[in-house]
C-alpha positions in Angstrom: -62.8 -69.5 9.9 -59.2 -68.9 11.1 -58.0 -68.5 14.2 -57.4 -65.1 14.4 -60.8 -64.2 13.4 -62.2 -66.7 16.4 -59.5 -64.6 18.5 -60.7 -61.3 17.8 -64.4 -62.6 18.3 -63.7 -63.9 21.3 -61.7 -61.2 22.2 -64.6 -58.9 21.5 -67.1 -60.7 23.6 -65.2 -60.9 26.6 -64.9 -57.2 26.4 -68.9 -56.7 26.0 -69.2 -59.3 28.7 -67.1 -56.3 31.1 -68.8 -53.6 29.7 -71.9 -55.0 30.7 -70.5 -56.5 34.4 -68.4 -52.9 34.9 -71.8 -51.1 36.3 -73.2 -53.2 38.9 -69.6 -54.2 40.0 -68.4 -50.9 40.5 -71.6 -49.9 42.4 -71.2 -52.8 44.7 -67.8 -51.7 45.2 -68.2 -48.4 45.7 -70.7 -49.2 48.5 -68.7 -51.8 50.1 -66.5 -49.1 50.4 -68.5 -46.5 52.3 -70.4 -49.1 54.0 -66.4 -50.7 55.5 -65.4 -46.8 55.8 -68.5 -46.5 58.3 -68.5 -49.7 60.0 -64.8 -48.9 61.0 -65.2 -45.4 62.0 -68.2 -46.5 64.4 -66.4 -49.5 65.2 -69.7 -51.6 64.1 -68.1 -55.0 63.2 -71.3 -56.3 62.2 -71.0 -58.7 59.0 -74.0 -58.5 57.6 -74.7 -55.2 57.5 -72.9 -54.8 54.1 -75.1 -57.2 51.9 -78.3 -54.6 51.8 -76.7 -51.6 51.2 -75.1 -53.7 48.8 -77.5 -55.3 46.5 -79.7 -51.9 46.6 -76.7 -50.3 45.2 -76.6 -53.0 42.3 -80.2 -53.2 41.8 -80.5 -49.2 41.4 -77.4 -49.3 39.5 -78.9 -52.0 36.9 -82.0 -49.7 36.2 -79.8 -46.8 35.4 -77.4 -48.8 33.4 -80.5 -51.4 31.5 -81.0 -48.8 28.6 -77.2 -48.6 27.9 -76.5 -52.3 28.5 -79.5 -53.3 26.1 -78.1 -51.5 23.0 -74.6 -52.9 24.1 -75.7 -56.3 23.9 -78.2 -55.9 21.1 -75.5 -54.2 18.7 -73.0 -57.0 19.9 -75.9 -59.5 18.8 -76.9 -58.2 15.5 -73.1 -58.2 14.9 -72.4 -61.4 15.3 -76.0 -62.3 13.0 -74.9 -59.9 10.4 -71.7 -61.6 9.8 -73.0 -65.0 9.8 -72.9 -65.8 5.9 -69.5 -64.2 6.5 -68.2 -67.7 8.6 -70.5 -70.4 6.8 -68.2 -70.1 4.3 
């Protein structure tokens, strides 16, 4: 195993683990966003009042994403099983 295979794995993981964080992240964002626009043009500073909006965005964003983030991270897996016998060597 040479290190610029373990790079290039590595390498490769980190960008599945993105893939898979990019959804909810960007939801969450997003929200934050509209929820901060909001509070400051009603001049609500309560704190609070982001966190619901917040992880009902990331939950609904998760059961829109699952189907896609499943075949991400089962092709990633059968990837890494299928070259296996590849690295025992």
């Amino acid at each position: 195993m040479s290190p610029d295979f373990v790079a290039a794995f590595f390498m490769e993981a980190f960008k599945t683990a993105i893939l898979l964080a990019a959804p909810m992240l960007g939801a969450g964002l997003i929200v934050g966003l509209l929820v901060s626009m909001f509070q400051a043009a009603t001049q609500i500073n309560e704190m609070t009042l982001v966190f619901i909006p917040k992880m009902l965005a990331v939950g609904a964003a998760l059961l829109v994403f699952f189907p896609w983030m499943l075949e991400l991270m089962m092709d990633f897996t059968c990837n890494v099983f299928i070259n296996i016998p590849s690295l025992a060597r």
